[in-house]
N, C-alpha and C positions, 0 to 999 in steps of 0.2 A: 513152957506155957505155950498153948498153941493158940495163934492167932488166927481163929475163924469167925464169918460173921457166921450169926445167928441164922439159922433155919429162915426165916420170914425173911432176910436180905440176901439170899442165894442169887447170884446173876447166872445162873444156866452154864453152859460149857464154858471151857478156858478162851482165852482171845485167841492164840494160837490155832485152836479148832475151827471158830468162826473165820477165820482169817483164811483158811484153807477152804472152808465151804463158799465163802462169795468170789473167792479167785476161781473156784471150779466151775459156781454159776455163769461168770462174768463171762468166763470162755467158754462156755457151753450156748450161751445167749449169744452169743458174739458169733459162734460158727452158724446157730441156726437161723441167724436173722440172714447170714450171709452168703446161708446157702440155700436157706429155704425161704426169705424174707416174709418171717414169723411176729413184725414187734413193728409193720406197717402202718397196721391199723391201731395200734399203743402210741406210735409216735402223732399220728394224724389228730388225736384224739388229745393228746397232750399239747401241742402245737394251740391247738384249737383254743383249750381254756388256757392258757397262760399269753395267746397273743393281746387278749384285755392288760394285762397287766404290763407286757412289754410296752405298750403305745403309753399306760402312764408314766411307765417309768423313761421314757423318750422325749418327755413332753417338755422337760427344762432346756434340753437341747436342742430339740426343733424351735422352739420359740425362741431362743437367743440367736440361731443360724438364719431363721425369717427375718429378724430385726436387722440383721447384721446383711441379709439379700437384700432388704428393700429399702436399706441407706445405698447401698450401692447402685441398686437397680434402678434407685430414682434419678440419682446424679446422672447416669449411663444414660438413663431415658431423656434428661434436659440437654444433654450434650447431644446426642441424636437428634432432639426435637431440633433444636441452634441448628444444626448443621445439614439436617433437610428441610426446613425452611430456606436457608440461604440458596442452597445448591434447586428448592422451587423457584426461587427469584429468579435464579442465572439460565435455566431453564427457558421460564416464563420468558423471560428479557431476548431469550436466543429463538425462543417458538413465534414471537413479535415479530422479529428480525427477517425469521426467516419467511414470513407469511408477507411480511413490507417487501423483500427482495423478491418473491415470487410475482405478487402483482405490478411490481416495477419490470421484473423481465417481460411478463405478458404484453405487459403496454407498450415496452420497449421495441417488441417482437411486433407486436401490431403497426407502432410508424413507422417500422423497416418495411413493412410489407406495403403500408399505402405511400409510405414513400419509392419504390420499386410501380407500387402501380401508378402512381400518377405521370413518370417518367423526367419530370421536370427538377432541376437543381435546388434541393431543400438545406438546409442549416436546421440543427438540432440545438435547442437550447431548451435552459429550465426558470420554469417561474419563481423569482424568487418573491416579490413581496404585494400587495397592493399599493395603490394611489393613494395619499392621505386625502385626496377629496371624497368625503361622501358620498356628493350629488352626480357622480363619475364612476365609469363601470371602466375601470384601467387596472394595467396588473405591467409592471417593468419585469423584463426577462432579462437573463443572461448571456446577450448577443447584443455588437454594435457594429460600426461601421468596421471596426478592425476585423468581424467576421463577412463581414459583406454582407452587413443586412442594410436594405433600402428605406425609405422612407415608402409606405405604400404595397408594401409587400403581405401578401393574405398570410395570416397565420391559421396551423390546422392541430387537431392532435387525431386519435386515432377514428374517432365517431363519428368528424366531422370539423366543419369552422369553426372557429375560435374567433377568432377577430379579425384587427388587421393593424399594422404596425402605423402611428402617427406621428411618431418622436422618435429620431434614433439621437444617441451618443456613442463617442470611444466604446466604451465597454458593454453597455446596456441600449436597452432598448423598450419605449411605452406602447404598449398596444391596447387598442381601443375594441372593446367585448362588442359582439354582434350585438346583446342584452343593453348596448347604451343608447340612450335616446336619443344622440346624436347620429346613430350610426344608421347606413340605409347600405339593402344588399340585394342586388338583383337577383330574381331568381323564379325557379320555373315548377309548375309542377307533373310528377313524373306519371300518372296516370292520361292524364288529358293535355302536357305540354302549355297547359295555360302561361301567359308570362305577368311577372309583378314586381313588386318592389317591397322589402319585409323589412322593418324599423324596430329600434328594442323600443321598451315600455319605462317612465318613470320608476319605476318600482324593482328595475332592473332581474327579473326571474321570468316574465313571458316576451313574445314578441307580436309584433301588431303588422298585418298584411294587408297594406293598404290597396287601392286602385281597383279593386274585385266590382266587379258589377254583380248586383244581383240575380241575375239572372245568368250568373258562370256556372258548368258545372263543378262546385270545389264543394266534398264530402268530409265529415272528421277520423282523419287517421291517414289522410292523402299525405304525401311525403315532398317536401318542396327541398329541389337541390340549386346549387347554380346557374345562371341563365348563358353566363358569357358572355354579355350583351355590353359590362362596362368593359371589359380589356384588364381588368384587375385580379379576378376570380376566377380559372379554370371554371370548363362546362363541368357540369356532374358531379360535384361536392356536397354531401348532407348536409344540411342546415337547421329543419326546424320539422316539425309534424302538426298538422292540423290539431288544435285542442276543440274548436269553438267554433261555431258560424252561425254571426246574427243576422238575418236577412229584415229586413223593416223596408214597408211601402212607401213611407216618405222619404226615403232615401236612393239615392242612384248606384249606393257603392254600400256593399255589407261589410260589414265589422267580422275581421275573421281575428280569432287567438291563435297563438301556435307559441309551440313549447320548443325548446332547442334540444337537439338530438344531441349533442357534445354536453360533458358536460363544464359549462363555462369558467365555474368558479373550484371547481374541484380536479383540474387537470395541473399537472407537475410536468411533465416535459411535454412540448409544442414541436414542431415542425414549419421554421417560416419560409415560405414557398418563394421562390426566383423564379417569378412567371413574367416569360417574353409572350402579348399578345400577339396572336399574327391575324389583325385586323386587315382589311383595307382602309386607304388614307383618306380621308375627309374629300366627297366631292367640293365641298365649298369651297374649301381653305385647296384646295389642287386648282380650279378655276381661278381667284385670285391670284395665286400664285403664276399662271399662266397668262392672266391677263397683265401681269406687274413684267413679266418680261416681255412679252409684245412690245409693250409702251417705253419697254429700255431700248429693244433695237431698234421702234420707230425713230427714238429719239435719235438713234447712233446713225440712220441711214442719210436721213435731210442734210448732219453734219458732212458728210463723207459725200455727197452729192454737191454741195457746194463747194467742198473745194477742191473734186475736180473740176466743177463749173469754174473756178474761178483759175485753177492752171493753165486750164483751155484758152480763157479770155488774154493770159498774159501771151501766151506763147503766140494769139494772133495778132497782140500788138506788135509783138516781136515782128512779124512776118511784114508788117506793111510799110515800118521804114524800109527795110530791103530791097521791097519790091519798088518803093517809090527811086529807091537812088541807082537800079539798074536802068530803069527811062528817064532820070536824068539826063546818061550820057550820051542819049541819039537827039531829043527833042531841043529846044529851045535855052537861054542864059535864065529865064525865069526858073528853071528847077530846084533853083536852091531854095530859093524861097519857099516853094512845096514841099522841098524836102525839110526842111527847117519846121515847118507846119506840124507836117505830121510826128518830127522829134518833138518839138513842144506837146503835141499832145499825144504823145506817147505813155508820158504818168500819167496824163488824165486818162487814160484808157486804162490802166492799169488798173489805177484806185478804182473806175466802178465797178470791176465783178468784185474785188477782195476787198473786204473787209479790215480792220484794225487789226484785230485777231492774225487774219491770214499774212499781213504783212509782217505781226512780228514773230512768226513761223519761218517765214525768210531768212536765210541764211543774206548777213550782209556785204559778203563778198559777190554774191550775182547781183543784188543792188548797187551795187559800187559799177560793176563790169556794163550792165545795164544801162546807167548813164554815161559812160565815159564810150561805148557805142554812138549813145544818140547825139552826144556830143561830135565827136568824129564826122557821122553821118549831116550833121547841122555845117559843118565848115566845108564841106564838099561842094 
């Protein structure tokens, strides 16, 4: 019985055949894509409509691989953010640092220099705190007697005067602000050499330059330094700058403001100055002084005059008994008697030039020799 399908269910050649015809295509397609590249534009075209489908069929994987990036990427990103925030801190902290140490070397650099210029023996200290007085423009530094700071010693920093020292101890030291109303600073101005005397203000931030007549010439912006006039303060030290000048007709003396060229309450390290004035000394107190020793040697000469006066007077008492008992022995048996005279008043010649005093200056062995002479002389 032969088993064939039916006419209507023919499948065309054997497998075999077809099997041999797409091996022969496959390598036919294959040499001339590769030698002619014929199936460029086949693939471009295919690529084309099937990349819609690859991207959905990609789409469960991408979206799990995102989720699964941006668990990661988040954590990555807080641990980043933590750790350049910190490392801004430490930054921040060291850019402070470094900006605090630059203007500390400037300043630094700057009192080296005015301490070079002024020439005079300075100490370097730093301010450490205020005065707990209010009503007091004080600030204690870091320098005391153990560094050789004075009582009265001008304190400067690089702009100009600071104050001046009025407390010292061991270790520290109080200085009193140019800005306190107790403080007065002579001082000159550098345009016209006018001289004055500049006081701080209640309110401790201006200064008040007293003495001015109205009719000086002093302008706002004029520059007032040191005068030198107290023996305290080097000549030529910045102090203060015209702010202000009230001139008024009822008045003899104008109201002038001035601002401090330092600045007072914002300086960290000072310079306290070891200033020897080389004044001349006091006409007065030199005259006194002259006339106190005059009146010592007067007193020393009168002394010294009387008692040679009075050595003299003994030594001619001495002389007259002698003289009396060499003419004794040519003239008359009365001579004893004259000579006896004048041994009796031989101490009384004594005692009137000298004095109490001068007698007990006496050594009292020639006292002794003295009368046992006049004695002698009395029995002859």
């Amino acid at each position: 019985m032969e088993y064939s399908p039916p006419p209507l269910f023919r499948q065309g050649p054997s497998a075999l055949a077809r099997l041999i015809f797409f091996v022969v295509l496959s390598l036919a397609l294959l040499v001339s894509d590769a030698r002619f590249k014929t199936l460029e534009v086949v693939r471009g075209v295919l690529g084309a409509g099937l990349y819609p489908l690859q991207r959905a069929a990609l789409v469960p994987r991408d979206f799990f691989m995102g989720a699964a990036d941006l668990a990661v990427t988040s954590s990555t990103l807080r641990t980043e953010n933590t750790q350049l925030h910190v490392r801004n801190l430490q930054l921040s902290q060291q850019a402070n640092a470094a900006a605090s140490l630059v203007a500390e070397n400037t300043h630094l650099r700057a009192l080296l220099q005015l301490s070079q210029r002024i020439g005079a023996q300075t100490t370097p200290a730093d301010v450490q705190y205020d005065t707990r007085d209010p009503f007091t423009q004080k600030v204690v530094i870091g320098g005391g007697s153990q560094q050789g700071i004075q009582n009265g010693s001008p304190v400067l920093s690089e702009d100009g005067v600071i104050g001046q020292v009025t407390r010292v101890f061991p270790m520290q030291s109080e200085v009193t602000l140019v800005t306190d109303k107790d403080q007065a600073v002579p001082v000159e101005v550098v345009r016209t050499g006018l001289r004055s005397v500049i006081y701080g203000t209640a309110k401790g931030d201006l200064l008040d330059l007293r003495f001015v007549p109205i009719s000086a010439d002093l302008q706002v912006g004029d520059e007032l330094v040191t005068s030198g006039l107290d023996g305290v303060y080097p000549q030529g030290l910045p102090v203060a700058k015209v702010l202000r000048v009230d001139k008024q007709a009822d008045t003899a003396f104008a109201r002038v403001v001035c601002l401090p060229l330092a600045a007072v309450r914002g300086a960290r390290q000072v310079l306290v100055l070891h200033y020897v004035p080389q004044v001349p000394p006091n006409p007065i107190a030199a005259e006194e002084a002259a006339a106190a020793a005059e009146a010592k040697d007067a007193k020393k000469k009168p002394a010294k005059a009387a008692d040679k006066k009075g050595d003299k007077k003994v030594d001619d008492a001495k002389a007259k008994p002698a003289a009396a008992a060499g003419a004794s022995g040519a003239t008359a048996p009365a001579a004893p008697a004259q000579q006896a005279k004048p041994a009796a008043n031989a101490p009384a010649a004594d005692k009137k030039p000298a004095d109490k005093k001068q007698l007990e200056r006496r050594p009292k062995e020639s006292m002794r020799e003295e009368a046992a002479k006049a004695v002698e002389q009395g029995g002859h």
